[in-house]
N, C-alpha and C positions, 0 to 999 in steps of 0.2 A: 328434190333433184330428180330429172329427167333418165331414164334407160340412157337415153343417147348423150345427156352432157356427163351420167356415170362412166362411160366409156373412155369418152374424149379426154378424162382428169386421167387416165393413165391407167384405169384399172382393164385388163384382157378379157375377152372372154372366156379364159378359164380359169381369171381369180372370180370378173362375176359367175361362172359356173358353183364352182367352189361354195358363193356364198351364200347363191340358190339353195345349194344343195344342205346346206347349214339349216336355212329358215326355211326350209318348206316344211310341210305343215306332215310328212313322213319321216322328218330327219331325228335323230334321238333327240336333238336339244327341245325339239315341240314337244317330241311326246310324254316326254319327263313329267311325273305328278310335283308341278311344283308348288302347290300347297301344300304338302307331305314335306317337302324340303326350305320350306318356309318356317313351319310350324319343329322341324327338329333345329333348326338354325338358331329360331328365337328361343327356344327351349337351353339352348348350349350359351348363347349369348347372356341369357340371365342365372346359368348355371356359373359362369365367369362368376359376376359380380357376385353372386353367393359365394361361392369360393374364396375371393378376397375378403369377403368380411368375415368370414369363417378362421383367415389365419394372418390375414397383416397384423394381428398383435401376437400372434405365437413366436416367440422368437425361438423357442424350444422347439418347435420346428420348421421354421423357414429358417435359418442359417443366418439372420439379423437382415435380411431383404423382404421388407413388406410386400413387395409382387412376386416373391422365389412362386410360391405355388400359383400363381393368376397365369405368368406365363408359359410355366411347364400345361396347363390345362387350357391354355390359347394353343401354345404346338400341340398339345393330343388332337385336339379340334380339326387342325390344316392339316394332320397327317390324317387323322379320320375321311374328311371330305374328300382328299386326294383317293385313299382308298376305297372310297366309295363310287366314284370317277373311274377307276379301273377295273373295277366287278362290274359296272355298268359296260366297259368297253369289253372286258373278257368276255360276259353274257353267262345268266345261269345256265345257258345247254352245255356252253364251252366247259363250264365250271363240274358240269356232269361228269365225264369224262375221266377228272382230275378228282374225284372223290376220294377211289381210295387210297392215293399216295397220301392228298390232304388226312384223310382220317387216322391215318399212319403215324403223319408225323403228329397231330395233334395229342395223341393217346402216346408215345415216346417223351413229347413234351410234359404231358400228364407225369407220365412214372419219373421222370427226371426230378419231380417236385419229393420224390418220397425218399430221393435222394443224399447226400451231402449238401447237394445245390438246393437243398429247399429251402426256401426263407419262412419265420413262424410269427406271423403276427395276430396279435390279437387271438390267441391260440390257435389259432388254424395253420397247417403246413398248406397252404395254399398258393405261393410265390413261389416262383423261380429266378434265383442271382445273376442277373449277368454281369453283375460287377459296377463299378462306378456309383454307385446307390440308383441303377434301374435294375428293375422286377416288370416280370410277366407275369399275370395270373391265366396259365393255359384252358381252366375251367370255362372261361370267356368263348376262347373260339372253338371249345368243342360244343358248344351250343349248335355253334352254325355247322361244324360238320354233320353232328348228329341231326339235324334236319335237311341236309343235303344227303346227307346216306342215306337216312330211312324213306324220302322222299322217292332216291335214284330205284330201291331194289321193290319199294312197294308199289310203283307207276308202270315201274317194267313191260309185266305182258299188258296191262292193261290199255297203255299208251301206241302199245302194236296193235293191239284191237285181237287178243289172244282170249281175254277175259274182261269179263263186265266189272268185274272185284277183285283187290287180290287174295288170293286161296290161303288156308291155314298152313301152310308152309311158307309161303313168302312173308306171313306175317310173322310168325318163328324166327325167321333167318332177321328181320330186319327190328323184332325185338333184341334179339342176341349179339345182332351190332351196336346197342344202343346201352345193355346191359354192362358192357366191359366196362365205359370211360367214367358211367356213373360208378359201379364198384371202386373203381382206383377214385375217384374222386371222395367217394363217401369215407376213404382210407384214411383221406387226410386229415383232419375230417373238415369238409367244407356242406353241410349240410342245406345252408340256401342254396346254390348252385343245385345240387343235388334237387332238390325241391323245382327248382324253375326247368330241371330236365325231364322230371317225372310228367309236369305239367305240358311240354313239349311234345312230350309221348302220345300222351292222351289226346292233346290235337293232333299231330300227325293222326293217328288209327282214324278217330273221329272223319277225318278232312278225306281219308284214302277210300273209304266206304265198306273197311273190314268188317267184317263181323261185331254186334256189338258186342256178344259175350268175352272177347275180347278184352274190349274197355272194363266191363263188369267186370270179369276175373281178375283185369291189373287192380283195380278196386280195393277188390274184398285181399288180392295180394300182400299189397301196401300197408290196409289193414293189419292185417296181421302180423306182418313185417315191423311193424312200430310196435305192437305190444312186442315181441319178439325182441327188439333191439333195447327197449325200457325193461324189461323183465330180466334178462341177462345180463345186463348192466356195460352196454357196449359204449356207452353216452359218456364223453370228458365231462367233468363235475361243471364246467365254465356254461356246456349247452344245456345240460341241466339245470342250472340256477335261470338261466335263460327262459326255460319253461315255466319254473317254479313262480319268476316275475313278473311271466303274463297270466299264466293261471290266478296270482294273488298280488295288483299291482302294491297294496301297501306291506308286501313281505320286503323287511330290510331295504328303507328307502335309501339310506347311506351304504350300504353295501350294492346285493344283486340288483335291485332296483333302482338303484342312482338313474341310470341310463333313461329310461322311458320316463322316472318321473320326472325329471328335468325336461325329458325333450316337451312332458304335456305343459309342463310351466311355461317356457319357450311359446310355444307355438296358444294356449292360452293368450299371453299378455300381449300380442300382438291385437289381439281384436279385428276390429272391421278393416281398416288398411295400415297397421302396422305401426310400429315407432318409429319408421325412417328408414333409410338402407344406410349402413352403417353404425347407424345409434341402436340395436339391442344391446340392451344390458347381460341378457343370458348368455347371447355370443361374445359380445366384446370382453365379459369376465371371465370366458371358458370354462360356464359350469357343465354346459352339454359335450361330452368328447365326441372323436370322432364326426365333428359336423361339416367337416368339407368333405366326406365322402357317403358311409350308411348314413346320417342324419344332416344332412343337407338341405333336407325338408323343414328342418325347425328353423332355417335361417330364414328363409321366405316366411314362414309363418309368424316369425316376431316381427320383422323387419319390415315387409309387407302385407301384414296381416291375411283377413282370410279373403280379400280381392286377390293379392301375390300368389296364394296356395292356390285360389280358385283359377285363377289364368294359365298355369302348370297343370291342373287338371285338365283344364279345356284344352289346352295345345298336346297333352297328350293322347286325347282324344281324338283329336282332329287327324293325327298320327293314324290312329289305330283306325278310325273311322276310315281313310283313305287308303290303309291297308289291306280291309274289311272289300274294299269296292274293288281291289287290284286282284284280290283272289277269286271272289264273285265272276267277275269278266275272263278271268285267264283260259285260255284254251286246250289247255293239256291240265291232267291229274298231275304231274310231278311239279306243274307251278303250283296247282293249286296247293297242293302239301307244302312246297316251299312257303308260302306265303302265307298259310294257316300256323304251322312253328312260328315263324316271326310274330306272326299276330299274339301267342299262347305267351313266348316268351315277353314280348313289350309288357301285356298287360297286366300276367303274374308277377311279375318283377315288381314294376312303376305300384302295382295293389300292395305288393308284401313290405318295399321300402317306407310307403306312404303309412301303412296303415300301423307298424308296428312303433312310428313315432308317436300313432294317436294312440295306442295301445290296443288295438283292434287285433295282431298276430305279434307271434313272438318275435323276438329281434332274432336276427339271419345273417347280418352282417352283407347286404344287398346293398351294392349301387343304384341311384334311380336312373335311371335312362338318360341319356343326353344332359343331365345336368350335373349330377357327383363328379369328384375328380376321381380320375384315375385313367390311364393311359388305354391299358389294354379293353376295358370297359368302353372305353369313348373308339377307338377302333374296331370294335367286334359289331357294337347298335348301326354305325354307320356301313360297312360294309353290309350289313343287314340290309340295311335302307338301300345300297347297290343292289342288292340282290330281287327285291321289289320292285325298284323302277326298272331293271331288267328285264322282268315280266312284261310289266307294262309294256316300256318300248319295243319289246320284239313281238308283241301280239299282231297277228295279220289285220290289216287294216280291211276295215269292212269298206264293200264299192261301192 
């Protein structure tokens, strides 16, 4: 169709301005990494079908509806994408700005859990009731504040062009912002969270260009802090036996070990490309628990054997990989920090869920990324993902 017979069918010149203004090659919808949003789509799309095969026969908990959980983690999905949609329109500079009310209420949210309103599963106070049988786990989106915070105060002078680095004060101040939500979270005790924050940390300073004694000293911190917290016997017996299972997987295979040695069986009998999507016998007789959320890996692995696991790897890669190139390019230090925590958090998380099914790290009680269910999980990774292609689109286009 012709400029001119476009016109003549009814459309003005200022819907086709409008539509110019859509598809030129500076508008947000061009600049958007959409391989990045391909690759967490297809990730979410085969996390569905995981999901359903993980609980259409539970009827102990899907409420005697074989699709109860497929659809509640189809709407996480559309509320996720939407949300991602509006971090992209807000823009991370705008999202600047609004740090520290965000960091407010998220760390309020935090303590509200240690509350009457906290929900305790799987031993962890980690949920918060809002009644109806929904839960937030607020652990989720302090992720993102805390790399929006420590990004906002560690960019500071340097993005004015005051300092080439930030100075051992601002790295102080923006440790101590970062220090509070982990505490109240280690309260509850939620120990993976904790673990993928510390990880956070350490790319932030890394990505900011602080000092690395820094990094060293949180280190040898951490260090010490775990004999510390093992020695005084700060550890519920449940995360303990947790240690005790990866340190020695054949300790109490029917007890504390149930969990990993099932998931290796699972993800074993699948082989080269799996027994079928739907046909695991490991799933379909619910010897692995919790497999529609921490171990949702072993469902791809029996199901889809190790081409299924292997394409989950790759597309998270392709993630991270396109991540890898949005902080590379970005023009300012405080994207780049932004986009350095996302990068820390994707690929500690998707490393620790993945690997503690193979028996490689202790179990954590971790979502994988864009595939596990869970609501606030599937809202926090995607806004993430806004906050990325943010970068990207608002970068000045070279002439």
């Amino acid at each position: 169709m012709s400029t001119r017979t476009f016109a003549l069918d009814g459309y003005g010149p200022r819907k086709r301005s409008a539509w110019n203004r859509l598809t030129a090659r500076d508008s947000v919808v061009w600049r958007m990494d959409w391989i990045m949003l391909l690759s967490g789509t297809v990730l979410a799309v085969i996390g569905s079908l995981l999901v359903y095969s993980a609980t259409r026969n539970r009827t102990e908990l899907n409420q005697g509806d074989p699709q109860y959980f497929l659809v509640r983690h189809i709407i996480s999905l559309i509320v996720g994408v939407a949300l991602m949609g509006a971090t992209v329109w807000l823009g991370h500079r705008r999202l600047r700005s609004a740090v520290p009310v965000l960091y407010g209420v998220t760390v309020l949210l935090a303590l509200a859990v240690l509350t009457p309103l906290g929900a305790t599963i799987n031993g962890s106070r980690a949920w918060l009731n809002l009644g109806g049988g929904f839960t937030v786990q607020p652990a989720e989106f302090i992720k993102i504040t805390v790399i929006l915070g420590m990004a906002m105060l560690l960019a500071a002078k340097v993005d004015a062009g005051d300092r080439e680095h930030p100075d051992h004060r601002t790295v102080l101040h923006a440790l101590g912002m970062a220090a509070l939500p982990i505490v109240i979270i280690l309260a509850m005790p939620d120990l993976g969270s904790v673990m993928v924050l510390v990880m956070i940390v350490l790319a932030v300073l890394l990505a900011s260009g602080a000092s690395n004694r820094w990094v060293i000293g949180l280190c040898l911190a951490g260090a010490l802090g775990a004999v510390l917290v093992w020695a005084l016997g700060l550890l519920d017996e449940y995360q303990i036996n947790r240690f005790a299972a990866f340190a020695n997987p054949a300790l109490d295979p029917a007890g504390v070990g149930y969990n990993t040695n099932q998931a290796r069986i699972a993800i074993g009998s699948g082989g080269l490309t799996g027994k079928g999507l739907f046909e695991g016998t490991q799933t379909t007789g619910q010897f692995v628990p919790e497999q529609q959320t921490d171990f949702v890996f072993t469902v791809a692995g029996e199901e889809l054997g190790f081409v299924g696991g292997g394409l989950i790897l790759l597309l998270l890669g392709v993630l991270i990989w396109r991540a890898c190139r949005i902080a590379r390019e970005s023009t300012s230090l405080y994207s780049t920090i932004v986009a350095s925590g996302v990068i820390a958090w994707f690929a500690f998380q998707a490393f620790e869920n993945i690997g503690m099914t193979l028996g490689i790290m202790p179990v954590a009680g971790l979502p994988l990324p864009f595939v596990s269910y869970g609501g606030t999980s599937m809202f926090a990774v995607w806004i993430a993902v806004g906050l990325l292609q943010s970068i990207r689109t608002q970068k000045p286009i070279a002439a």
